[in-house]
Structure formats: structure tokens, C-alpha cells
C-alpha positions as CSV (number, residue, x, y, z in Angstrom):
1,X,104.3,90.7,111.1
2,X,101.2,91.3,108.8
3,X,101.9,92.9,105.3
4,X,99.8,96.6,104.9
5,X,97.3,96.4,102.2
6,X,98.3,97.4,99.2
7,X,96.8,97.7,95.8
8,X,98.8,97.7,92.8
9,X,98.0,98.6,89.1
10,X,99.8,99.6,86.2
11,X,100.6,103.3,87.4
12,X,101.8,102.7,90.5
13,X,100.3,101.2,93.8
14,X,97.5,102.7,96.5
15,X,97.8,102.2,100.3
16,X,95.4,102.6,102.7
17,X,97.0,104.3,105.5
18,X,96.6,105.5,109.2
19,X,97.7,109.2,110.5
20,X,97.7,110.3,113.9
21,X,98.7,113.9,113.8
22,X,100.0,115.8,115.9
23,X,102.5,113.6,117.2
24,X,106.3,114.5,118.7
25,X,107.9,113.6,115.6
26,X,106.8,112.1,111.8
27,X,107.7,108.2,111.4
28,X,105.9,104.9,110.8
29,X,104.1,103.2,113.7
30,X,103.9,100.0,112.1
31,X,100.8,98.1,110.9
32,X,96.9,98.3,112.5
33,X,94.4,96.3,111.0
34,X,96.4,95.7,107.4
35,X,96.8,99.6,107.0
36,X,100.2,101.4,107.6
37,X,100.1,103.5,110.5
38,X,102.1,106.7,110.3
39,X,102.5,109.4,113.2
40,X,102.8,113.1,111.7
41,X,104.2,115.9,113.4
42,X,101.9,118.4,111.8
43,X,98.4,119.3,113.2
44,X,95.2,118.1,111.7
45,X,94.4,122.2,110.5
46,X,93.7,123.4,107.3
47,X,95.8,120.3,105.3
48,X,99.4,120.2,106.7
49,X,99.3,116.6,108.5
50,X,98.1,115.9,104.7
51,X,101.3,117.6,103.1
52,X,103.6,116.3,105.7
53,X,102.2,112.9,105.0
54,X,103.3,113.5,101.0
55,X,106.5,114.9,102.2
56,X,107.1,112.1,103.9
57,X,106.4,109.4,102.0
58,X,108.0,110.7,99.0
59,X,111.1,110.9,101.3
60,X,110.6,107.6,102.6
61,X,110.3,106.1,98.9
62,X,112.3,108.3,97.1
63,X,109.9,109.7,94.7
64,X,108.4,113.0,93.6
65,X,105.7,114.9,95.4
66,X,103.4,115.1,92.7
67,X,103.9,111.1,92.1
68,X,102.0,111.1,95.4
69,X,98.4,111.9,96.1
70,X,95.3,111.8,98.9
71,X,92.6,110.1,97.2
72,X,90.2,108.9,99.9
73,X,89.7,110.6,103.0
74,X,91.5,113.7,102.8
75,X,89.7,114.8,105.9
76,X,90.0,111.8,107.8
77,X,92.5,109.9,109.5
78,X,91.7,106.9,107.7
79,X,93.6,107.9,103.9
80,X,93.9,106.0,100.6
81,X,97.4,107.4,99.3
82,X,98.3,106.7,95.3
83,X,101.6,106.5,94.6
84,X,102.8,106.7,90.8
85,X,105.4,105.0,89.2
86,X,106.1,102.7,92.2
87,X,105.5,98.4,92.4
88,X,103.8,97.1,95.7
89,X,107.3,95.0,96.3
90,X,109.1,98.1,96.2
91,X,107.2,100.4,98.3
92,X,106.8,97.2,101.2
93,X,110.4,97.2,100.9
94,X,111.1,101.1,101.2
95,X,109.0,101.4,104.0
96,X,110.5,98.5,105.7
97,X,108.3,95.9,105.7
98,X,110.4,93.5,103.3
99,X,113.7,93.9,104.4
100,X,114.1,90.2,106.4
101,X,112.7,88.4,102.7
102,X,115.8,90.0,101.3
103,X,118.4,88.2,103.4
């Protein structure tokens, strides 16, 4: 399986991500087209598939909402997501996308 783009720098990493809101439950969906691709149970109306996106993630990689933010396409499904205080291994591996290297 293809790894999702990610960019890293010396705060932390950005991802380029797919949402699809609306959906039965919140949960990744795997990768399309080098983005991560992540179902959110919220509606696409007035922000909340965008907070349950950061209340997700931080969940899923065990950091601090405010470490995470929407910096490209907050009104589209197509997001650029920074994450402080994270490395690129770490968040590939948090989000499951690592874990047969580690064997």
C-alpha cells in the first residue's frame, strides 16, 4: 500500500487529507491518490465535519487539539491539516500506515 503524502518541517508535519462527511461513523478509509482519506460522521454545515476532523485526529495521534489545524481548504473536502509537535514517522505510524515496518 502507497504511503499518504506527508510534509514534514521542524514544527511538526502537514497532510493533505480527504473528508467525506456525513458518513455512518468517523474512521480512516485508507489512501486515494497519496492523500489520507477519512469518513466523518458530522455534516458538512457551518464547520463541524471540520472540528470532528481535529477531534479525531488528535485522538488518533494522541495530541492536543490546538496542536492541530485546517490550513488549506477549510471549505472543501480536499484539506491540508498541520499538526505540531509530531514527526512524519510517527504520525504514518499512529494512523496505521507503518505498523508491518515495525515487525
Amino acid at each position: 500500500m502507497p504511503e499518504p503524502e506527508i510534509q514534514e518541517d521542524e514544527q511538526g508535519v502537514v497532510l493533505i487529507a480527504k473528508i467525506v462527511p456525513g458518513s455512518s461513523r468517523t474512521a480512516l478509509a485508507g489512501i486515494l491518490d497519496r492523500m489520507v482519506k477519512i469518513k466523518v460522521a458530522a455534516p458538512p454545515e457551518k464547520g463541524k465535519a471540520n472540528e470532528c476532523l481535529v477531534a479525531f485526529l488528535a485522538r488518533q495521534l494522541g495530541v492536543r487539539k490546538n496542536a492541530i489545524a485546517i490550513v488549506a481548504g477549510l471549505t472543501s473536502p480536499v484539506k491540508h491539516v498541520r499538526i505540531e509537535g509530531i514527526s512524519a514517522h510517527t504520525c504514518l505510524e499512529r494512523l496505521g500506515f507503518r505498523a508491518q515496518e515495525s515487525r
